[in-house]
C-alpha positions as CSV (number, residue, x, y, z in Angstrom):
1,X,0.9,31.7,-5.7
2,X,2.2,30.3,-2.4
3,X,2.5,26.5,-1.5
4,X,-0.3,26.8,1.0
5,X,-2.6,28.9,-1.6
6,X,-2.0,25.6,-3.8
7,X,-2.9,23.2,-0.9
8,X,-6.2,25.1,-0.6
9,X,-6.9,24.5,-3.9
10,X,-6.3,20.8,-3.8
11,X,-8.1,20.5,-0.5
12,X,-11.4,22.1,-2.8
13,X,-14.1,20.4,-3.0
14,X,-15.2,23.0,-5.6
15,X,-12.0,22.2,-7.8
16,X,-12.1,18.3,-7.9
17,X,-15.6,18.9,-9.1
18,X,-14.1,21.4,-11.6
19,X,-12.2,19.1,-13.6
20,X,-14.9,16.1,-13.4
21,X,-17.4,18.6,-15.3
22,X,-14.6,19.5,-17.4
23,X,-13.9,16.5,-18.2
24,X,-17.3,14.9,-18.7
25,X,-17.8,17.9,-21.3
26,X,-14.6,17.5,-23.3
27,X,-15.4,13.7,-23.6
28,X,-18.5,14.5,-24.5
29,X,-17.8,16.9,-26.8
30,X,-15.2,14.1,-28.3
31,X,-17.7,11.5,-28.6
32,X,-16.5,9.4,-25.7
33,X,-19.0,6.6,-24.7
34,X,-21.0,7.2,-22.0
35,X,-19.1,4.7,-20.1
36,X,-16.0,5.7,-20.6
37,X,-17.3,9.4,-19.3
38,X,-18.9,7.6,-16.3
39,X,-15.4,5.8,-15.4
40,X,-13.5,9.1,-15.7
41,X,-15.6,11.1,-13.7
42,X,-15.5,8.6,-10.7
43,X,-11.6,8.3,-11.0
44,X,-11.3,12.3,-10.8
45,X,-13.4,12.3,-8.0
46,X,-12.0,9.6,-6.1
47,X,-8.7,11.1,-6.2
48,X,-9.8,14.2,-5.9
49,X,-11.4,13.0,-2.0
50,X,-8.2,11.1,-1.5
51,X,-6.0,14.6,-2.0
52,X,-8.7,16.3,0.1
53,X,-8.8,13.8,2.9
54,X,-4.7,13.8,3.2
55,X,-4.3,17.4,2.9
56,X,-7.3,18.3,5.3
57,X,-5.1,15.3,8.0
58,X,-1.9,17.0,7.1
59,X,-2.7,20.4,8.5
60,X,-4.8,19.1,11.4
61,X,-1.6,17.1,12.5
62,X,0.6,20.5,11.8
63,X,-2.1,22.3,13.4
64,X,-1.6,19.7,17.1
65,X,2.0,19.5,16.4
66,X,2.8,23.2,17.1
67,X,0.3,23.6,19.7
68,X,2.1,20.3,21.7
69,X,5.5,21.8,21.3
């Protein structure tokens, strides 16, 4: 698996929401309070659109650097 394939990955909407589901269903499954499933679901998807939002800026300003130079 490349660096870049990784990056995509990150970058996925589809993946951050991955791991909150997976998450919400093992704490479920391990008799978390609901609160405590509520608080790390909206941790893994906060981060999850702060990766997105700095990889997606990171290869736009890749993308303008080359065509500038």
């Amino acid at each position: 698996m490349s660096k870049n394939d990784i990056l995509r990955k990150l970058s996925s909407r589809k993946f951050w929401a991955l791991l909150a589901a997976l998450a919400t269903s093992v704490l479920t499954a391990g008799g978390a309070g609901d609160n405590t499933v509520l608080h790390v679901t909206g941790v893994i998807g906060a981060v999850g659109a702060c990766v997105a939002y700095m990889l997606a800026e990171g290869i736009s300003d890749a993308a303008n650097k080359d065509k500038t130079e």
